[in-house]
C-alpha positions, 0 to 999 in steps of 0.5 A, a space after each residue: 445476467 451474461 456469464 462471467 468469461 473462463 479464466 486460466 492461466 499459468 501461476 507467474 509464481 511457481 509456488 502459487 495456487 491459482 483461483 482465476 478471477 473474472 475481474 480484470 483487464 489490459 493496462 492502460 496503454 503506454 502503463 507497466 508494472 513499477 509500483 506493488 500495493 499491499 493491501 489488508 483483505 478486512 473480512 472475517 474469514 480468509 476464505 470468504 475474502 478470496 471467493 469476493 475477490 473471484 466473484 464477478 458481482 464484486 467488481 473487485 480482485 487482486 493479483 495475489 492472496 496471502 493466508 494466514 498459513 502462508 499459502 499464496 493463490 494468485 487469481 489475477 496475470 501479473 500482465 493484466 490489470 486486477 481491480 484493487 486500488 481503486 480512486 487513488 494518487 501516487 506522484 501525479 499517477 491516479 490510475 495505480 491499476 494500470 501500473 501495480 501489482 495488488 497483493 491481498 493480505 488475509 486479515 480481519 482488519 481494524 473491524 474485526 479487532 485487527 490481529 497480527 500478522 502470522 510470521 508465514 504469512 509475512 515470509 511468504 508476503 516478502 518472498 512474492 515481493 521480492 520476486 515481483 521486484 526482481 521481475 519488473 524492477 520496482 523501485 523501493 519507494 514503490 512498495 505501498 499500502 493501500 492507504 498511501 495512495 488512498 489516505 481517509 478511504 482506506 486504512 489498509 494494511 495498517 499500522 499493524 503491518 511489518 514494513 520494517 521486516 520486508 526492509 531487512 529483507 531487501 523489500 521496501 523503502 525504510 527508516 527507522 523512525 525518529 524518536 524526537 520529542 517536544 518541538 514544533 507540531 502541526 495539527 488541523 486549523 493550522 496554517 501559514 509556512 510550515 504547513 506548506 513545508 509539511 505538504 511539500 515534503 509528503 507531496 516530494 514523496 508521492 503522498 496527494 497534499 496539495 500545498 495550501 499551508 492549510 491543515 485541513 482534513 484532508 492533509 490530516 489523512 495524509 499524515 495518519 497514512 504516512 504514520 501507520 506505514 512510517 511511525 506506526 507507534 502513535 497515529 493521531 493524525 499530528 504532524 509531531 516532531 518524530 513525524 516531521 523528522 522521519 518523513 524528512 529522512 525519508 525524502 532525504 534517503 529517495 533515490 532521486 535525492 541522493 547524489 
């Protein structure tokens, strides 16, 4: 077997530890940094996730960890291209590598009873975002989970993650959401003019739904990953009312909306 090649490198974050990962490359020619992707790391022990992420066999890295400590290890160059997002979609983009920077998050996941997040760790997740937004200038919108650019693959960082916390940090696009009830909904073996609606408006906000006007599941895992980011209090896959009216004031509030 050919020997993983010697990384090194300075952390691009002064309070960073450094624990190189062979697994990278160069961004996609014409692709820089707009977009970060949080991600959960779904092992058991944080260690354990943080030796995979180094190992060549995994195939697998991120740019950053961050333990339950708080404690952040950078094993990837922000310049370079970490191997986190795998098959994804955001506004037309598939290759998100090219242009995103990955940052792993030390949590067991909805395998291992899904936990909280510590209050460290979500500091020190809002301190290397805003940092990352100030340096390439990510668009608020353009903070995502994993789960927005891969809904049914992946369920990451969930529905347990404090995306309202990094928004009143200055980090993230947010609105509170609606708490509307009764009404219209929209579920699976739906069709006609206001799925496609739905799927315009997911669509308008960089989620990959197709506009069909069929409630397939494919659609479903769109909704489930739009709510465990923007109405994590109920995730069943239901275009609810309080679903509907939060990603309309979502859409509202894009900033290529608002004049």
């Amino acid at each position: 077997m050919t020997a993983a090649p010697e990384v090194s490198f300075k952390a691009d974050f002064q309070d960073a530890e450094v624990c190189p990962s062979p697994n990278f490359g160069e961004r996609a020619a014409g692709k820089s940094v707009d977009t970060i992707i949080l991600h959960y790391t779904g092992m058991e022990m944080a260690e354990k996730a943080q030796a995979w992420l180094c190992n060549p066999q995994s195939q697998v890295s991120s740019h950053y960890l961050v333990h339950e400590d708080g404690r952040i290890v950078q094993m990837v160059p922000e310049d370079k291209r970490a191997w986190h997002a795998g098959r994804s979609f955001w506004r037309g983009e598939t290759d998100i590598n090219s242009r995103s920077i990955g940052i792993e998050i030390a949590n067991p996941g909805h395998a291992y009873d899904y936990p909280e997040f510590s209050d460290k760790q979500i500091r020190s997740v809002i301190e290397l975002c805003r940092k990352c937004v100030a340096k390439w200038a990510i668009p608020a919108d353009r903070v995502l989970g994993h789960s927005d650019v891969a809904p049914g693959r992946k369920v990451d960082p969930g529905e347990k993650f404090p995306w309202s916390s990094l928004f009143d940090a200055g980090v993230g696009h947010w609105v509170d959401p609606s708490q509307a009830v009764g009404g219209r909904f929209l579920q699976a073996g739906d069709r006609g003019q206001p799925v496609e609606a739905l799927q315009a408006m997911l669509s308008l906000y960089g989620y990959n739904a197709e506009v069909t006007g069929e409630f397939d599941d494919d659609l479903r895992a769109v909704v489930v990953a739009f709510q465990q980011h923007f109405r994590p209090s109920k995730v069943d896959g239901v275009a609810d009312a309080a679903t509907i009216e939060t990603l309309y004031r979502l859409t509202s509030a894009l900033p290529s909306m608002a004049k």
